[in-house]
N, C-alpha and C positions, 0 to 999 in steps of 0.2 A: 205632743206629749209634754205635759208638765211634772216637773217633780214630784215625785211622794216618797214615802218613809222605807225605806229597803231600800229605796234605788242610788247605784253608785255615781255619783256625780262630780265634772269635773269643772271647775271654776275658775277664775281669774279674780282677783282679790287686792284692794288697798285699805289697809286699817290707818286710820289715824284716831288721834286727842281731840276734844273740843276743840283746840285752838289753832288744829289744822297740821299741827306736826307728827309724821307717817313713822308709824313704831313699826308694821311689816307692810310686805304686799310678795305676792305670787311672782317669779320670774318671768319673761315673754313667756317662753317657749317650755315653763313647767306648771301646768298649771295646781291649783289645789286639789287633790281628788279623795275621795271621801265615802262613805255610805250614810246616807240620810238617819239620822234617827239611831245611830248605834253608841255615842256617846262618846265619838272620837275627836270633837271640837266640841267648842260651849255652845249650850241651848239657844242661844240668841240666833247665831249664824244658822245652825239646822233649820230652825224659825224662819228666818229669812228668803232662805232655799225655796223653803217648799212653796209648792203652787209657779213656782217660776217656771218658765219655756226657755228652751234651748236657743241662744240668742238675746236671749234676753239680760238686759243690766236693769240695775236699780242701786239706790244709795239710804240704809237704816242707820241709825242710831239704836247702838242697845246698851241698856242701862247696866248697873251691876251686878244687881240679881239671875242679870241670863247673860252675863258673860263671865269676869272673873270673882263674882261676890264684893262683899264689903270688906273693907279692912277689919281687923279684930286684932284687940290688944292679947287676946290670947297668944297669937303667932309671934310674942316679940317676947325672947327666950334670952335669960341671960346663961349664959355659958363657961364656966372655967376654964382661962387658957391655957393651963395644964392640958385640954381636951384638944387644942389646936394641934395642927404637924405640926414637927419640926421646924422651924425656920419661918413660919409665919408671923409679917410683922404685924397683925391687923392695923387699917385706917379706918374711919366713920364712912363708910359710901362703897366700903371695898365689898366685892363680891366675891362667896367664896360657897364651894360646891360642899354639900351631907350629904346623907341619906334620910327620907323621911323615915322615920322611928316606926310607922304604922303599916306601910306601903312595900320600905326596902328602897325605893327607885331614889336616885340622883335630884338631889332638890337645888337650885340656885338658892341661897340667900343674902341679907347685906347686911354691913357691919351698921349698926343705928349707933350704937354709946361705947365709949371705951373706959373702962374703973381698972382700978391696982391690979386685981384677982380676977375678974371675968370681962366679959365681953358682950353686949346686948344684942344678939341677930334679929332681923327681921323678918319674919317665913310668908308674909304674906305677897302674894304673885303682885309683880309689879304696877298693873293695871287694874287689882283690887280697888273698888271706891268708884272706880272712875265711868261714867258714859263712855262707850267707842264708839265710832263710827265708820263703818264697814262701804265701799263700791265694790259690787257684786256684777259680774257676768259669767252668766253660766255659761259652758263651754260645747259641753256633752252630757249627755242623760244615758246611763245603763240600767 
């Protein structure tokens, strides 16, 4: 049985950077599980899936377009610190939780510039820009 688009599948998974440095991977004993093709990971990884056998590893590279996108100067929002909590002392690199304005959901973002009067965040997802490179073993096929 190989993968295809509906089936829930479960995986075993290490991401890293070009340069080899591992930003996630899957626990032993939990692994990633998922439904093919429903839009619950990036395009790239679904891609990757499919067509694989149970048992099966392999190791992709997927570029930014089918993982987290390009960076875009759009997502870098200067903000008034009037608009901060209470008690926030923002730093350049500091990460500090929104909401996305369009969505509702809880967005990470980071502090990029710091002025008198506002604050520069930057919305775009960390791995934006970047090639990943993903080790893949499927685990289970449902």
């Amino acid at each position: 049985m190989t993968v295809s688009k509906g089936d829930r599948v479960k995986v075993h998974y290490e991401g890293s950077m070009e340069n080899g440095e591992i930003f996630d991977k899957s626990e032993e004993d939990k692994p990633l599980e998922f439904v093919v093709g429903s839009g619950q990971i990036i395009p790239g990884f679904d891609k990757a899936v499919t067509g694989m056998k149970e048992g099966e590893e392999k190791e992709v590279t997927i570029s930014p377009e089918d993982a987290y996108g390009e960076r875009s100067e759009d997502l870098f929002i200067d903000v008034p610190r009037s608009k901060l909590p209470e008690g926030v002392d923002p730093e350049v690199g500091m990460h500090l939780q929104t909401q996305d304005p369009g969505t509702g959901k809880a967005q990470i973002v980071r502090v990029a510039e710091l002025g008198e009067e506002t604050i520069k965040i930057d919305a775009n997802h960390p791995l934006a820009g970047k090639n990943i490179k993903f080790k893949i073993q499927v685990v289970g096929i449902n």
